[in-house]
C-alpha positions as CSV (number, residue, x, y, z in Angstrom):
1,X,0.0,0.0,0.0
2,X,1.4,3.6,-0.8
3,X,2.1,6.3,1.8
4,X,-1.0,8.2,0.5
5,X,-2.9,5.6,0.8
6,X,-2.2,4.6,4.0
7,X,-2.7,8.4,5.4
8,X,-5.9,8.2,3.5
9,X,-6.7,5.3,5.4
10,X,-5.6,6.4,9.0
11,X,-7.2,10.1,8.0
12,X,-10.4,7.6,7.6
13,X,-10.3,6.1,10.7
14,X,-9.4,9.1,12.6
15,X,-12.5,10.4,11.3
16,X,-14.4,7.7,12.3
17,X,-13.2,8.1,16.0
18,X,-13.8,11.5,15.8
19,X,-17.3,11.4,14.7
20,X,-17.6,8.7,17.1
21,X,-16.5,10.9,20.0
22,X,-18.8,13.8,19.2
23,X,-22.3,11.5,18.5
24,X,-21.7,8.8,21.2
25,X,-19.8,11.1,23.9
26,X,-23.0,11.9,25.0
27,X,-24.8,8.5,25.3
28,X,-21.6,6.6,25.7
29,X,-20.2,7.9,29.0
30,X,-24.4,6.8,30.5
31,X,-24.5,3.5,31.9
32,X,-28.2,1.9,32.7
33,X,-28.4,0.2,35.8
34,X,-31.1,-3.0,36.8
35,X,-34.5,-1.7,37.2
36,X,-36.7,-0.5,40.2
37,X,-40.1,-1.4,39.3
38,X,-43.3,-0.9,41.6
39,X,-46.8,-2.0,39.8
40,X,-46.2,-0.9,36.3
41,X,-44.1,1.8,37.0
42,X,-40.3,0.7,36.4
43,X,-37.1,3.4,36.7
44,X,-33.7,2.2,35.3
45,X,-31.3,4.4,37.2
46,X,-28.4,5.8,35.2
47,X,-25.0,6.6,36.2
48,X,-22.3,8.4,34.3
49,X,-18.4,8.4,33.7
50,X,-18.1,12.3,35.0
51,X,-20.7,14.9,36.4
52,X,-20.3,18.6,36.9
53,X,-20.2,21.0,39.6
54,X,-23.7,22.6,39.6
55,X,-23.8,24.4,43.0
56,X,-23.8,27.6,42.0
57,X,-27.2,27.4,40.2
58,X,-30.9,27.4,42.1
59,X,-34.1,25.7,41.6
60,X,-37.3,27.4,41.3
61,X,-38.5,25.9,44.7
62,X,-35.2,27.0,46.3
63,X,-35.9,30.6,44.7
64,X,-39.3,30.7,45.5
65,X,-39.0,29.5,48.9
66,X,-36.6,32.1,49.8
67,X,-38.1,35.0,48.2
68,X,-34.9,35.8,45.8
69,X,-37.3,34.7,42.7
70,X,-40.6,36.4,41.9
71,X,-43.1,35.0,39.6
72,X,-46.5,37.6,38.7
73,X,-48.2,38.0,35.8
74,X,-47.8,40.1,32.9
75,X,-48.9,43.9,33.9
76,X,-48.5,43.9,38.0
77,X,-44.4,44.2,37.5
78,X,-45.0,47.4,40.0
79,X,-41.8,48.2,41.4
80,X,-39.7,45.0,39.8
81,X,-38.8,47.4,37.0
82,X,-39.2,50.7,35.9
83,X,-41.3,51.6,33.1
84,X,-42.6,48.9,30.4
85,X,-39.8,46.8,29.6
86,X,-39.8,46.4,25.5
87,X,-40.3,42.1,25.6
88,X,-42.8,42.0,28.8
89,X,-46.8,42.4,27.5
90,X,-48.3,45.2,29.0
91,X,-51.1,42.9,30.3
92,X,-52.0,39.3,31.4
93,X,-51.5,36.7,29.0
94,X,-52.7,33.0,29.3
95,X,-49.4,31.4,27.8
96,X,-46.8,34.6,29.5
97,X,-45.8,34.9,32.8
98,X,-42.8,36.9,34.2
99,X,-40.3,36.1,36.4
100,X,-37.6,38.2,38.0
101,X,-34.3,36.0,39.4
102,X,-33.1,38.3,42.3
103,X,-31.3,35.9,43.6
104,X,-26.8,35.7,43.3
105,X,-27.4,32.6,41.6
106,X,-28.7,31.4,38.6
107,X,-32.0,29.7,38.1
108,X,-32.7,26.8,36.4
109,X,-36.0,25.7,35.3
110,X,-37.1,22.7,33.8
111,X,-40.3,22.1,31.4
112,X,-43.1,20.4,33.2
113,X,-42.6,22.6,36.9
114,X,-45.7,23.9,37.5
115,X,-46.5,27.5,39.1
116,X,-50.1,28.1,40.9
117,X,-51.6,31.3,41.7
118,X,-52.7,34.3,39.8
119,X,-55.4,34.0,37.4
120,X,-54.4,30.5,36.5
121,X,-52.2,27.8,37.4
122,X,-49.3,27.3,34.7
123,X,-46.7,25.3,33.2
124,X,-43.6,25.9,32.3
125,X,-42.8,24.7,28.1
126,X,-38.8,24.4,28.2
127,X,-36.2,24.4,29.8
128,X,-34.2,27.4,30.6
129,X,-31.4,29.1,32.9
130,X,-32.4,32.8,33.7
131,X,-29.0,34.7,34.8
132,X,-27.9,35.7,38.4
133,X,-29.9,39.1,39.3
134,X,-32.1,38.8,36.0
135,X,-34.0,41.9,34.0
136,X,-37.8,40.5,34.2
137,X,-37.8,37.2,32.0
138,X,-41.3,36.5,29.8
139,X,-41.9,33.1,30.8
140,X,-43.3,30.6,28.1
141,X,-46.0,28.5,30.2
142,X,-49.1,26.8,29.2
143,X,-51.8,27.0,31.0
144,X,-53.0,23.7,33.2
145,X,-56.2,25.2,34.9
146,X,-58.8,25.8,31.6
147,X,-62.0,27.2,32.9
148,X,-60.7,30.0,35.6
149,X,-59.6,34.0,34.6
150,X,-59.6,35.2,38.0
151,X,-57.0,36.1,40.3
152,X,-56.7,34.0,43.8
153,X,-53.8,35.1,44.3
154,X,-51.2,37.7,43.4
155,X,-48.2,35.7,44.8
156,X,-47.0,32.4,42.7
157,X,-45.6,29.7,44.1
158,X,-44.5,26.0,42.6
159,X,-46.6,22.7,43.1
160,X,-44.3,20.7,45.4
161,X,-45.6,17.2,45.5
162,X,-44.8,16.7,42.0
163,X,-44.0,18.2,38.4
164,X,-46.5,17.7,35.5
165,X,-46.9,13.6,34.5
166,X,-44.9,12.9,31.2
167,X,-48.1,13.0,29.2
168,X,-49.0,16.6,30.3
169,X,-45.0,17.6,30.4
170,X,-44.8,16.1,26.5
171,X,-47.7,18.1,24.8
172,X,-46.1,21.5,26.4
173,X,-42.5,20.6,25.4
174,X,-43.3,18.8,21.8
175,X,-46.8,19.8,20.9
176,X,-46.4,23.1,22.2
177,X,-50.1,23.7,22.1
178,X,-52.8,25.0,24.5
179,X,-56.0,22.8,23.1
180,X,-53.1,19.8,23.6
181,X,-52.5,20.4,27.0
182,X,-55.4,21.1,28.0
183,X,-56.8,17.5,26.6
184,X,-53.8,16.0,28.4
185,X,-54.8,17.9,31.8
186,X,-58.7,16.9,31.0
187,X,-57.8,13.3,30.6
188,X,-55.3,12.8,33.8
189,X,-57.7,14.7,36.1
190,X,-61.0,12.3,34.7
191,X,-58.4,9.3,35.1
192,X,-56.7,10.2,38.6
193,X,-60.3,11.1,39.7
194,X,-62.4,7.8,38.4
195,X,-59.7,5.8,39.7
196,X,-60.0,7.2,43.1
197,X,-63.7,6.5,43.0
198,X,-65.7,2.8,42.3
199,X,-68.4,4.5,41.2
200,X,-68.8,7.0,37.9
201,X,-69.5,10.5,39.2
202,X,-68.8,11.8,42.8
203,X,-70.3,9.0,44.6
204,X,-69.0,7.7,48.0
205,X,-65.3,6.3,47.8
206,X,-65.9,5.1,51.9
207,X,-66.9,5.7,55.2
208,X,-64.3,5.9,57.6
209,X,-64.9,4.7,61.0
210,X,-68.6,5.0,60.4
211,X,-68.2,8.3,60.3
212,X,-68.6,11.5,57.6
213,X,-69.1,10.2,53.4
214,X,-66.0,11.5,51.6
215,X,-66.3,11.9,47.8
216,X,-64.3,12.1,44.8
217,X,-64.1,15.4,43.7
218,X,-65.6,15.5,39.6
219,X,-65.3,18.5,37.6
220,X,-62.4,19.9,38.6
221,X,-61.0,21.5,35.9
222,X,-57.3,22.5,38.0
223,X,-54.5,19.7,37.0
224,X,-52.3,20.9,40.7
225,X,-55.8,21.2,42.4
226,X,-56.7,17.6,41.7
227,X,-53.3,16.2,42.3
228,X,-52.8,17.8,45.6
229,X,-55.6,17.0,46.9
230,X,-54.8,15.2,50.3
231,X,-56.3,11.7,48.9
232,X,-54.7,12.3,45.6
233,X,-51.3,12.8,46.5
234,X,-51.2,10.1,49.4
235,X,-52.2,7.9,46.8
236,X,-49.6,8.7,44.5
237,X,-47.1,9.1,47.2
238,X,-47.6,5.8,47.9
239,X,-47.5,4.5,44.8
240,X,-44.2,6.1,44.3
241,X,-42.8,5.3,47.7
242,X,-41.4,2.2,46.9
243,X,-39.3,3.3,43.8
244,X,-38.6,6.8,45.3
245,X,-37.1,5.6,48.5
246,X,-35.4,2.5,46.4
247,X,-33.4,5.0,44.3
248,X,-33.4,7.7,47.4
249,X,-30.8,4.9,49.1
250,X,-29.1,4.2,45.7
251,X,-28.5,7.2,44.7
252,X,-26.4,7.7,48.4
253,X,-25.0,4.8,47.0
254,X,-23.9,5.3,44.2
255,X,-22.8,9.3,44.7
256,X,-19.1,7.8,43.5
257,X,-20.2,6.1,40.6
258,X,-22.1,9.6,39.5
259,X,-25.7,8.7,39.2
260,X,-27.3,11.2,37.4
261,X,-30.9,10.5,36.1
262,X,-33.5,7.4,35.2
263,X,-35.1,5.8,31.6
264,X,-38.6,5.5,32.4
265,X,-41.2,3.0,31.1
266,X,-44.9,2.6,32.0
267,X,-46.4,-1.1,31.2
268,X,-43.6,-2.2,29.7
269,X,-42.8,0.8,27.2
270,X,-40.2,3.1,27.2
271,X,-41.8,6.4,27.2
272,X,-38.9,9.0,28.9
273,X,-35.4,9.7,30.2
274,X,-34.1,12.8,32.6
275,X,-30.5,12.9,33.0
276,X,-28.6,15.7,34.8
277,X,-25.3,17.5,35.1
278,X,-24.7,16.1,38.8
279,X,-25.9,13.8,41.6
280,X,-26.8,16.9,43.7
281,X,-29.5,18.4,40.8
282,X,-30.8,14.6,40.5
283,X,-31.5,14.5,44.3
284,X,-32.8,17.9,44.0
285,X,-35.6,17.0,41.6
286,X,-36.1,13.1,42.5
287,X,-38.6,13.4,44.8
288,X,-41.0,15.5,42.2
289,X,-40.1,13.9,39.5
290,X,-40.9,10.1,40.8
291,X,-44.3,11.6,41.6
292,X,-44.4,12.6,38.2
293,X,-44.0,8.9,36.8
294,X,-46.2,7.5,39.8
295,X,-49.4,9.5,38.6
296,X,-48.7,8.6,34.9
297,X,-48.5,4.5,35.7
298,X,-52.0,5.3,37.8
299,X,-53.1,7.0,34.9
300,X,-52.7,5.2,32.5
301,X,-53.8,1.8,31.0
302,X,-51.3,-0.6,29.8
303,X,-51.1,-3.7,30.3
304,X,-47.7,-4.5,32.4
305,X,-44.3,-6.8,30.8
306,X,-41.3,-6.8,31.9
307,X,-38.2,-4.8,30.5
308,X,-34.6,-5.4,30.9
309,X,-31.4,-3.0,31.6
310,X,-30.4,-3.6,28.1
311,X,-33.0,-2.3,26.7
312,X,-33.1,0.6,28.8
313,X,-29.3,1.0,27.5
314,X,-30.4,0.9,23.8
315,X,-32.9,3.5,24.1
316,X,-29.9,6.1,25.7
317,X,-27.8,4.8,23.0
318,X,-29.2,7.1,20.0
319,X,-29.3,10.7,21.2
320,X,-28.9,12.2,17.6
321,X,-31.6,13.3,15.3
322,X,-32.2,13.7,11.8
323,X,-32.6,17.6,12.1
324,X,-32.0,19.9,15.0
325,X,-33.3,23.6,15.9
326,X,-31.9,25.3,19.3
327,X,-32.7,28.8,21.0
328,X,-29.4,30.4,22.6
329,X,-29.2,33.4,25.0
330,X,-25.7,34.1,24.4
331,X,-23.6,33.6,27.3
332,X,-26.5,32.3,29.9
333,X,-28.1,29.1,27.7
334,X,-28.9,26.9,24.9
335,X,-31.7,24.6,24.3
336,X,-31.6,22.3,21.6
337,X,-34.4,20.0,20.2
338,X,-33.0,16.6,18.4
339,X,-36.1,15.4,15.9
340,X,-36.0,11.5,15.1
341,X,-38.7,9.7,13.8
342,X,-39.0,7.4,16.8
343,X,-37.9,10.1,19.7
344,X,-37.0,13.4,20.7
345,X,-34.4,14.5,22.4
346,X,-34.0,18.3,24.6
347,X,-30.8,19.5,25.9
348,X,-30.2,22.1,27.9
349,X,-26.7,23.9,27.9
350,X,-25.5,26.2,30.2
351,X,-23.2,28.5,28.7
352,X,-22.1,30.9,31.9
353,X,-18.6,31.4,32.6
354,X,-17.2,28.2,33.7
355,X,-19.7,26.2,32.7
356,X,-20.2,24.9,29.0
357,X,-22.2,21.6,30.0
358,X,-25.4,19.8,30.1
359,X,-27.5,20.8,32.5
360,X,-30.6,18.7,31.5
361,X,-31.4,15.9,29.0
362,X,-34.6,14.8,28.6
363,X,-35.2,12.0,25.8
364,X,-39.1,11.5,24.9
365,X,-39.9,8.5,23.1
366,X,-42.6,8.9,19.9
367,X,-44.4,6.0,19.3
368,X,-47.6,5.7,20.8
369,X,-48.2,6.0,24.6
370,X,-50.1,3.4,26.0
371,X,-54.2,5.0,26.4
372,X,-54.8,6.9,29.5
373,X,-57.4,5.3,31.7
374,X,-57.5,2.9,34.9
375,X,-54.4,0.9,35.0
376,X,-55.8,-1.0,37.8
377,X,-59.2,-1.9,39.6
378,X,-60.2,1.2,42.0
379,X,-60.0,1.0,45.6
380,X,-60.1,3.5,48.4
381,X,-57.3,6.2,48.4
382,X,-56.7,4.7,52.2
383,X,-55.8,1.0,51.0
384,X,-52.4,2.1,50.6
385,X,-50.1,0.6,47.9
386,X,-50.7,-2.1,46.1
């Protein structure tokens, strides 16, 4: 063979390694673990080969909590900023909120989170980091709470028990589309509520102790409304106990091994995967995030097989699409969308000094979810799990 050649050849397989590098470093360095499953609910936790330092960022429920982030509605910016600001709307808007990030640190927020108050309760559509001691930021949210265009409340604050179920969290992210997620919110709340209930509309669920009826609330139009409700959330907290306090201990675990995020799959499909810059932002967002996967396994109807690591691996394994759009705040963020046939793919960048990495991944599988309904026979909220 001639010197050309050869060079050709090892130019060729250079190539190869390099283009290897830049499409697999981001699935290769993620290793699926066995599953945790609970009824047919099953988490695959994920570890990976290197994480990030990510303590000098805040959630919204840390910035919320503390008072250093201030969500209101378009219009009622009062003394936040002086003057209309040129990208707020000068009034209330069902799909705008804005936010203000007092805080020394910046904020990340992650698609599905979900704000109550004002004139109606929202979700957030896509991920985002909003710099340290922000100008007012027009939030992109959809609303979750069709029905209601009055104010309860002028102060905002996040729903804590859980962030929106995959099914609502995928028609803001993907469809991007109010009549969408509204269906989506329609159909969890009739789901979440019939399977509370044996009976079809707002009939007795028991009698406890002899003592007052209590009923399953019908009609309810509020998607945080219905799934905090007292009932509603101890049944879901119990349905996620298992697999959140399985991982809970693993993750403690497994802090050397850098776990970082879970594949998820509901009756036996693969329908989701959240992955994060660090152990510390996973542990963060665990406990609202399992919720998240509980209500969607009691929500939905599927019937239940069993699924192995490998195939959780093989699902992390393609992460590039055939076409990809991103939005960029230069220096704070970029958020990129990977379009397959078969899945989607979100990444969120954070592009602050010393940064340059993944914050947030969040693969969302296309083919057909399984149909939203009773999973499993009702029983009383009180039964506990299953």
């Amino acid at each position: 063979m001639s010197r050309f050649l050869l060079s050709r050849c090892i130019l060729a397989l250079l190539a190869l390694l390099l283009c290897s590098l830049v499409w697999g470093g981001n699935t290769a360095r993620y290793k699926v673990l066995d599953p945790i499953s609970h009824g047919n609910l099953t988490v695959f936790p994920v570890v990976a080969s290197n994480t990030h330092d990510t303590t000098q960022f805040i959630t919204l429920d840390e910035g919320i909590r503390s008072g250093e982030v201030v969500v209101t509605e378009a219009g009622r910016l009062g003394g936040l900023i002086r003057g209309p600001h040129p990208r707020i709307p000068s009034g209330p808007q069902v799909n705008n909120l804005v936010l203000v990030n007092n805080s020394k640190r910046p904020l990340i927020l992650l698609a599905g989170e979900i704000v109550t108050g004002g004139k109606q309760d929202r979700v957030v559509a896509k991920d985002r980091v909003v710099p340290a001691e922000s100008d007012p930021v027009d939030l992109g949210v959809f609303c979750v709470e069709p029905g209601r265009w009055t104010e309860t409340s002028t102060q905002f604050s996040t729903m804590k028990s859980q962030m929106a179920q995959p099914s609502v969290r995928r028609k803001a992210m993907v469809a991007q589309n109010q009549q969408q997620v509204w269906d989506s919110v329609g159909r969890a709340n009739d789901a979440i509520a019939a399977a509370a209930s044996p009976v079809p509309t707002g009939g007795p669920i028991y009698t406890p102790n002899g003592g007052q009826t209590v009923y399953a609330e019908r009609g309810v139009t509020s998607y945080a409304k219905v799934f905090d409700e007292e009932k509603n959330k101890q049944w879901i907290s119990q349905d996620a106990a298992p697999v959140e306090q399985s991982y809970s201990s693993l993750i403690k675990r497994l802090r050397d091994q850098h776990a970082v995020g879970v594949v998820v799959a509901v009756g036996g499909q693969l329908i989701w995967a959240d992955l994060f810059a660090s152990t510390d932002l996973l542990e963060k967002y665990w406990p609202k995030l399992v919720r998240s996967y509980a209500a969607e396994a009691i929500t939905t109807h599927a019937a239940t097989k069993s699924l192995g690591a490998a195939e959780a691996q093989k699902f992390l394994e393609r992460m590039e699409g055939t076409h990809e759009t991103s939005d960029t705040e230069p220096g704070v963020y970029r958020q990129s969308e990977a379009i397959a046939p078969e899945f989607k793919v979100f990444t969120l960048a954070s592009l602050l000094p010393g940064t340059g990495f993944d914050l947030h991944v969040s693969k969302i599988a296309d083919a057909p979810s399984p149909e939203v309904g009773i999973i499993h026979p009702p029983r009383p909220w009180n039964e506990g799990p299953r």
